[in-house]
N, C-alpha and C positions, 0 to 999 in steps of 0.2 A: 294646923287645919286638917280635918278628915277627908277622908274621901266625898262625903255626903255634902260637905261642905262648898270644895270645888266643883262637882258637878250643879250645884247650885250657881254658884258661877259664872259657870257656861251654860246654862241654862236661861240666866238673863241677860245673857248676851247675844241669843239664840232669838230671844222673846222679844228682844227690841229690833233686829235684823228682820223679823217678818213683818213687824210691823210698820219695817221701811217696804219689804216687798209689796205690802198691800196698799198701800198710802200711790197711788195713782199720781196724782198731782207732785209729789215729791218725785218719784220715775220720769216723770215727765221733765220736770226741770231739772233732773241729770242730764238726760237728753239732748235738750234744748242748750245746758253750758256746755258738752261737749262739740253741738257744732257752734256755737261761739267762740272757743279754744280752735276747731278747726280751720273757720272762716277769719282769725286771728293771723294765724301763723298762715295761711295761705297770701294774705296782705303781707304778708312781712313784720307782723307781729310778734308778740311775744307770751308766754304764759308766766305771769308773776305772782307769789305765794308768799303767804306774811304771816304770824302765829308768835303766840308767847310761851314758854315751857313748853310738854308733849305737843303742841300745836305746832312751837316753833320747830321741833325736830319733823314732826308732820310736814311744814313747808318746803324743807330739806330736801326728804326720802320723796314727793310727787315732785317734786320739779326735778331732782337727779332723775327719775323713769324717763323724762322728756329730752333734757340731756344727751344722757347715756342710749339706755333702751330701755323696751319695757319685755313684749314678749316675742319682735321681731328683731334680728341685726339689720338693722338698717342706719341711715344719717339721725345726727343730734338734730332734736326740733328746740326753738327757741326757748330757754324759760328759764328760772329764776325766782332764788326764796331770797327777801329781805334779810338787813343785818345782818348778814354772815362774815361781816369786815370788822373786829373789834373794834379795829382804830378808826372805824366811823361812828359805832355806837356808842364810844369814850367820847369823839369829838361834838357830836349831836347832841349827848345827853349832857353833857358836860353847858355848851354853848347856847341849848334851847329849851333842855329837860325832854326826859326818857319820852313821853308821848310824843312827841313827835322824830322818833327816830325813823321810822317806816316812812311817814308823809315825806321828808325829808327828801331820801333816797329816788322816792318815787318821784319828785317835783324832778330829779336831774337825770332817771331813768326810761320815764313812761311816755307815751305815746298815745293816741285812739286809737291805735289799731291794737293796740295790746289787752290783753283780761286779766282782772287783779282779781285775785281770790283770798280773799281774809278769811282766817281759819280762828274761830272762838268758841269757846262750849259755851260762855254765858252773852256772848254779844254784847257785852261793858266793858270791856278794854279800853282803856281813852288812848292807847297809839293805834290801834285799830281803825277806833273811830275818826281819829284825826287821819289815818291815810284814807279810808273811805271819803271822806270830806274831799281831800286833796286830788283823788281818784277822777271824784265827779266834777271840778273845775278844771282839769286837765282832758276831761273828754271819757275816759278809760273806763270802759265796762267794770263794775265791783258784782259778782256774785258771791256771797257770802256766805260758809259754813260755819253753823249754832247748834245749839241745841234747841231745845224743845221751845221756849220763849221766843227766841229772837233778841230777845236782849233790848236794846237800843237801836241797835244796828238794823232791827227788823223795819223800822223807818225812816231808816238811809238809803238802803238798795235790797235789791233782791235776797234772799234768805234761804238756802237749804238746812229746814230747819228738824235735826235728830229728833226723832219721840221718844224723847229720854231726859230728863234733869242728872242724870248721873254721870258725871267723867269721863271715867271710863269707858263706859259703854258707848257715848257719843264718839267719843276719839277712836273707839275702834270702829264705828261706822264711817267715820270720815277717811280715815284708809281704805275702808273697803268701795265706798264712793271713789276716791281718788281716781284705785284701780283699774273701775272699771271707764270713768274717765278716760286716763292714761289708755288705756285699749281699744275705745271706740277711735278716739284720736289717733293712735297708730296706727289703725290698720285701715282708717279712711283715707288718710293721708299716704300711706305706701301702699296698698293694697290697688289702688286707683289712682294710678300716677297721672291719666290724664287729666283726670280736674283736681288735681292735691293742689300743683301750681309750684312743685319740687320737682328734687333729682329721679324721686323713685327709686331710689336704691333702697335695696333690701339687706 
């Protein structure tokens, strides 16, 4: 690959990242799931993430920020990526079939006070969809990250949906959403210990 090539690249990767800067109504409902996630885990909830392939490592890496930390030292806030127990995704898929490995977990983990975020570039996943399904008969907030379409999913629950049909470029805007997620949530939550509804440790 040449140089010319790579910068091209990054280039369209550049080119769909502004076109989330300008997209109002997508800002907005970053926002808007960030205090969802907040007023979550101030009840005693939880943040739960779910994805398949780069998604599913995607569900991983934002929910470890929540965990762990992100860009304060402070306490772990509650949260959690689906399937990350083989010998459940052997036992589930084995006993029910692979689409319903996520719903699954979710019917013996979830709560309403918790927010489920499914992470998909094309919004047709059928374990996706079956835990969004499972999601909303359990009470549980689903905001959704897609791509450009929506998919299916775009008529199940709410949709932050990339301006991009390509991959890649969706999957790296859904990190970059995650992040800035992950950051508003931290630093509402410790930054403002008297209404977080926490320790306030930093």
């Amino acid at each position: 690959m040449s140089s010319a090539e790579i910068k091209a690249q990054i280039r369209a990767s550049i080119a769909v990242k502004e076109a989330v800067l300008a997209d109002e109504e997508l800002l907005g409902q970053v926002h808007q799931l960030a205090q969802a996630c907040l007023a979550s885990l101030r009840a005693g909830g939880k943040i739960i993430f779910a994805g398949n392939g780069g998604s599913f490592a995607d569900a991983q890496h934002l929910s470890a920020e929540f965990t762990s930390r992100f860009l304060l030292d402070r306490a772990p806030l509650a949260s959690l990526a689906l399937a990350t127990n083989n010998s459940a995704i052997s036992a589930i898929g084995n006993d029910y079939g692979y689409e319903q490995i996520f719903a699954r977990e979710l019917q013996a983990i979830a709560k309403p006070e918790d927010v489920f975020i499914p992470i998909s570039t094309s919004g047709n996943s059928d374990n996706i969809l079956a835990a969004v399904l499972t999601a909303g008969k359990l009470g549980v907030k689903s905001v959704a990250w897609t791509g450009q379409s929506g998919g299916k999913l775009r008529k199940m629950c709410e949709c932050i949906r990339i301006p991009s049909r390509e991959t890649a470029r969706i999957q790296e805007c859904h990190i970059l959403l995650g992040h800035i997620v992950c950051g508003l949530v931290e630093a509402a939550y410790f930054q403002h210990p008297e209404t977080a509804g926490g320790s306030g440790e930093k």
